[in-house]
N, C-alpha and C positions, 0 to 999 in steps of 0.2 A: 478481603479481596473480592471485587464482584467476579461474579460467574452468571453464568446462562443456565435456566432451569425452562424444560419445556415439558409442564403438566399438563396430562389429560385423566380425565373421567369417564370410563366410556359409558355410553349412553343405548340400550337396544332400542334399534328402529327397524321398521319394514317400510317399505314404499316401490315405487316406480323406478325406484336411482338403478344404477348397477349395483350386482352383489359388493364389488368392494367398496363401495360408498356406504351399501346400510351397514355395512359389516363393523365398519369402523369412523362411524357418529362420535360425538365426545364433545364432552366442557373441557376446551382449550385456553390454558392459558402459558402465556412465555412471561417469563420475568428475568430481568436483569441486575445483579444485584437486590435495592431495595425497589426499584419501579417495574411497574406492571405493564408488560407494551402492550396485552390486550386489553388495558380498560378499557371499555366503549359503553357511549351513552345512547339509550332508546330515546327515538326522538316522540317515537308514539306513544309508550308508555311512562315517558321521564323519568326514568331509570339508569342508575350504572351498575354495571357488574363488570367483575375482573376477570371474567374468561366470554369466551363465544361457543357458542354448538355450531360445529360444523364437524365435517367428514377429516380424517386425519390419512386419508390415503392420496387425496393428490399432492397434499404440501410432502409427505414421506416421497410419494416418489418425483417431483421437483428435486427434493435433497439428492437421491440417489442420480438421476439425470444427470444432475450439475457436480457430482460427487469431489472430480479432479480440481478444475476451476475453482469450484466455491471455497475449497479449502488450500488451493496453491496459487492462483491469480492474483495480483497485487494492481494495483490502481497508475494508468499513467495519466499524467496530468493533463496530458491533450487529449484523454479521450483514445478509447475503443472498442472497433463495431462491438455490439452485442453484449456488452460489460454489464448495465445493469440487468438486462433479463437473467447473467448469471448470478447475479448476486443478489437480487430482492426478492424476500418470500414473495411478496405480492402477485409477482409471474405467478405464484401457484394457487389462487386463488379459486381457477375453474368455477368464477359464479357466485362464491361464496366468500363470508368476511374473514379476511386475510388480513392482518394489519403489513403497513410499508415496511418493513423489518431490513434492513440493508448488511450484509455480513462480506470484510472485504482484509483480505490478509494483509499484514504488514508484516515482516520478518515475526518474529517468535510470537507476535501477538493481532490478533483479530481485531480492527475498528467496526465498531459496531454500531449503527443509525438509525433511528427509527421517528416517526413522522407523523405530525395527524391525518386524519381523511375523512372527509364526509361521502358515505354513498349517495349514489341518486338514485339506486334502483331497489331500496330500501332505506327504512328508517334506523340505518345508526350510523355512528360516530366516532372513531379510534377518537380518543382525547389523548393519549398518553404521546408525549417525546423525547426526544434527549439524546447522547451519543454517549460510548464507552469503550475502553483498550479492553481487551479479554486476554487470559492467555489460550494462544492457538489450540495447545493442545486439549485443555478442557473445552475449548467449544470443540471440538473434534470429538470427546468421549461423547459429547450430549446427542450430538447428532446422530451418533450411531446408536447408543441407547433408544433415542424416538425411533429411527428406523425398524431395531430391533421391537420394541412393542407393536408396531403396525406388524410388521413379517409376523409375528406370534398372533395377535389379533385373527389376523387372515387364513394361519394354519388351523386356529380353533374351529372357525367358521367353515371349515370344510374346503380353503377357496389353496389350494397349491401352485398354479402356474400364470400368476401374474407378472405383467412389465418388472413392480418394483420388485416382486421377489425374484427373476430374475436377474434383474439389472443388481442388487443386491448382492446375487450369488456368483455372478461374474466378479462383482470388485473384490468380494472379499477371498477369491480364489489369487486376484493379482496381486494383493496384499500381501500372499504368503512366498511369491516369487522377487528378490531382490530388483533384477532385470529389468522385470516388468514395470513394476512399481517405478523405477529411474524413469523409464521411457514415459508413464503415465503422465508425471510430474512435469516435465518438460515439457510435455503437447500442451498441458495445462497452465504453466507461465506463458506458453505463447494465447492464452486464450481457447483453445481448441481440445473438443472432447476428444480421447485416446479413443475411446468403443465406436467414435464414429467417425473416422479415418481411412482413406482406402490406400492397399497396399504400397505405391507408390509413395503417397504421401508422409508414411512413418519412413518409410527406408530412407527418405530425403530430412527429417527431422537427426537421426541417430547420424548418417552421414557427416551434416553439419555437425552435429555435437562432438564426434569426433575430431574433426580442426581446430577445437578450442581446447585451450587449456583448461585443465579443469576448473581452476578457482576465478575464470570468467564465465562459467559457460552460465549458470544461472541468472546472473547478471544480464548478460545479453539477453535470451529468452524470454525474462521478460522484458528486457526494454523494445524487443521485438513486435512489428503487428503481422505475423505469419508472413507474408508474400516477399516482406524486405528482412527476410532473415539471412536468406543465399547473401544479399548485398553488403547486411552487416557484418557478416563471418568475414569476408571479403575483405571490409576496410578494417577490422580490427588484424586479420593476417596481415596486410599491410605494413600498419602502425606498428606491429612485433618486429618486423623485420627490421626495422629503423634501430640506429645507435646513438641515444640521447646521450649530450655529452654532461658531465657532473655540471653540478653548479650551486650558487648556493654556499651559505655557510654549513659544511656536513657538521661538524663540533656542535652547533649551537640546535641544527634541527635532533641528533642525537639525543644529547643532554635534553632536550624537552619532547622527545617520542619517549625517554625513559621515565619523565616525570608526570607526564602526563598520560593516564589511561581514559580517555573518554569518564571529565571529572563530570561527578554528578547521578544520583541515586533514581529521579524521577524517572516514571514509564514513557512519560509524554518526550520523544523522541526531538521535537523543536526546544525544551527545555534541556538538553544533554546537552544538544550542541550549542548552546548559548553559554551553560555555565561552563563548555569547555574553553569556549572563546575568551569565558569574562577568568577563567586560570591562566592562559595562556598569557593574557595579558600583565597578569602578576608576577609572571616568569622571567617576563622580556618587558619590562618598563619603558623602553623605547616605543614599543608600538602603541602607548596611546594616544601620538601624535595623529591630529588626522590632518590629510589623508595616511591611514595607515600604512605604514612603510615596511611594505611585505615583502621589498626587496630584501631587509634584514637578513632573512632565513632563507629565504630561495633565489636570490641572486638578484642581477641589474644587469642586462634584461632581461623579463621574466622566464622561467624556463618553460617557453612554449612552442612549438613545432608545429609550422599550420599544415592540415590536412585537407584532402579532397574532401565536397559535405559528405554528411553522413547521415543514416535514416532518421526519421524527425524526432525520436524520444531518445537518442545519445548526443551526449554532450562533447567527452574526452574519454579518451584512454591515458590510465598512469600510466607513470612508471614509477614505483618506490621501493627500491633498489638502490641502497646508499642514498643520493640525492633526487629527489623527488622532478618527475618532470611530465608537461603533457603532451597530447597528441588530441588538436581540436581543430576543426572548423571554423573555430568563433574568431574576427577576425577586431571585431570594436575592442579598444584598448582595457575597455569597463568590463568586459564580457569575459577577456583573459584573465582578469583580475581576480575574479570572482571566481572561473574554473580553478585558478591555482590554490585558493586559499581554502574550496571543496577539495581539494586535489592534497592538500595540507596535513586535511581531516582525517582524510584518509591514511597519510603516512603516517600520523600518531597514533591510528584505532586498529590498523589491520598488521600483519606479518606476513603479507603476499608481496610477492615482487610487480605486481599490476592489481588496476580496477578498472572497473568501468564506472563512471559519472553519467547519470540519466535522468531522465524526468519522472523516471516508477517511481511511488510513493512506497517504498521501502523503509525499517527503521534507519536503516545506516545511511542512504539518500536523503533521508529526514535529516539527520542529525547533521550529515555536513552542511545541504544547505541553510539549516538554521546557523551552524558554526562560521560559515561565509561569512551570513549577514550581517551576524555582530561582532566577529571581527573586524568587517568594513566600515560598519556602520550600525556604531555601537547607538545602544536605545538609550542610555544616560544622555550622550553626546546629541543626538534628537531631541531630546525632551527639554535638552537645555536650549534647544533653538527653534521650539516650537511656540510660539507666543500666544494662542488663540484654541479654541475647540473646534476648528475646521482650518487644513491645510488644502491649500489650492494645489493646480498643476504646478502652475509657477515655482509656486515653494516646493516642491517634490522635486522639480528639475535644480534648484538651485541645490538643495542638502544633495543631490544626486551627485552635481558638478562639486561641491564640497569634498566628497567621501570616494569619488572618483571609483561612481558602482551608477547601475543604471538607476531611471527613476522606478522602475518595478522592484529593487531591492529595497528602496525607499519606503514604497507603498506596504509592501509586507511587514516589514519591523514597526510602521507605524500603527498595522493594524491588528499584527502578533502580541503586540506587547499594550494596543488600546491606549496611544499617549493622545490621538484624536480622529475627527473624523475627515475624512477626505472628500473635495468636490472636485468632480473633473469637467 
């Protein structure tokens, strides 16, 4: 299993720096599994080495800074203010060679990215790249360990009342409070540091959190961007209120929530939800008709209830509760198609009476939307109709109008699964 290992050596210096810069100098290096993200090459001396000298106190207290986010913020697809300064070492650089190091949660496991860079204001070179799933928790011990070496580092050195070792000693006091820790977490899927909140602004965070049931609340929060949280508590109270009527074959979606547990061993979250797709289809041999006939399991018409919009990274609200049903905005017939069959995913993976479907890059948001796609639009049934190493628009809209899914479902399977290359 790879894991994150972040060595240092330290190094004594004196100079002009602050005390906590010469304090804590060091040969830095991070590794991930078997690759080394500090390689970097000297461009003056034509050199590689697998660590850097630099100061190990402002990347420590970056970590600390970002402590909540970094380790509970999840990725929305459209985009949020301020997302990468929380999450790339390189924000901590202060000056100095910091490799692009990107660390970004996905339910129980960490995606992890890291990137070349050439400085300009020096001669070297991060050569190292690549990406990696961690699990959460271990990159979580490591980061505290580094921390912990700096904090000790600094109490040798005589240096006691620093930012990071306060900031430090405040999180790890909130750590031993349950409470606390809730509220932390939750300011934190919305993006937003807990330690730098003013009194109003939490009392309106737990307020909200209150009106939701518990097994939405994280869901929303993060699919929230702060300001339209009031809005989204708002329409998902809404949408609970509503009394979806059954529909649907309940026998047949039973018999395969029983047989089916989210088949498939792989970490990689787009892989779960494909091979659940390609079981599913095993189950119910009718549906490898395309367009696939997902009235089968969920009824004729589909069981959708259109809602007022909603903030830009929610989709639908379930309901799976006997027979499965939604609560969306989305009004194109392709667009319900695809909530229902994420909405599917959901009634075979979960034992909650509701979800929420959103654009966070979550594992289980992974996993339905990939379970979507190839249930709609399976990558065999593509590959069989793909004639060439470059698919146009045209033919994207056509297999689109085929599989009766947009052309952006199209696009993705073609380029999740590499059957070619697309020109638009």
């Amino acid at each position: 299993m790879s894991e994150l290992r972040i060595e240092s050596d330290w190094v004594d210096m004196s100079g002009d720096q602050s005390p906590e810069l010469d304090a804590t100098f060091a040969n830095l290096s991070i590794r991930i599994g078997d690759e080394i993200v500090t390689t970097v090459h000297n461009r003056k001396s034509r050199t590689t080495q697998e660590a850097v000298l630099v100061p190990l106190y402002p990347l420590a207290e970056w970590i600390a800074s970002n402590w909540w986010t970094l380790n509970e913020e999840t990725e929305i697809l459209d985009g949020r203010p301020g997302f990468s300064e929380r999450h790339s070492l390189f924000c901590a650089r202060n000056g100095f060679c910091i490799p692009d190091l990107r660390m970004i949660r996905e339910g129980e496991s960490v995606r992890v990215e890291w990137s070349r860079y050439r400085f300009v204001h020096a001669p070297m070179d991060f050569i190292s790249e690549g990406s990696a799933r961690l699990p959460a928790d271990l990159v979580r011990d490591e980061l505290i360990d580094f921390i912990d070496k700096v904090t000790a580092r600094l109490e040798s050195a005589g240096i006691h009342d620093s930012s990071l070792q306060q900031e430090w000693e405040a999180i790890q006091a909130v750590e031993n409070d349950p409470d606390e820790t809730s509220f932390c977490k939750a300011a934190a899927w919305l993006g937003m540091d807990p330690f730098d909140l003013p009194d109003e602004g939490a009392a309106r965070i737990i307020a909200l959190a209150h009106k939701l049931p518990a097994h939405l609340r994280e869901d929303a929060f993060r699919a929230a961007r702060g300001d339209d949280l009031p809005d989204l508590v708002n329409w998902i109270e809404v949408g609970l209120s509503g009394q979806p009527h059954g529909s649907g074959n309940g026998k047949a979606q039973e018999r395969i929530r029983r047989d089916l547990r989210r088949a498939g061993t792989t970490a990689q979250p787009w892989k779960i939800g494909y091979d659940a797709a390609r079981h599913l289809r095993g189950l119910v041999a009718d549906l490898n008709r395309i367009p696939t006939p997902l009235e089968l399991l969920v009824g004729d018409p589909l069981p959708v209830s259109i809602s007022p919009p909603a903030p830009p990274a929610v989709d639908a609200l379930t309901f799976l509760n006997g027979s499965l049903y939604c609560y969306t905005a989305k009004r194109r017939p392709d667009s319900q198609r695809f909530i229902v069959a994420r909405a599917l995913f959901d009634f075979l993976a979960l034992q909650e009476h509701h979800s929420l479907l959103s654009r966070v890059v979550t594992t289980r948001q992974s996993e339905g939307r990939a379970f979507a796609a190839e249930l709609l639009a399976p990558a065999d049934y593509l590959k069989e109709r793909i004639t060439s190493d470059i698919v146009t628009s045209d033919e994207l809209s056509d297999l689109a109008e085929a599989c009766k899914v947009s052309a952006q479902v199209i696009e993705h399977q073609i380029r999740n699964h590499k059957l070619a290359a697309i020109t638009i």
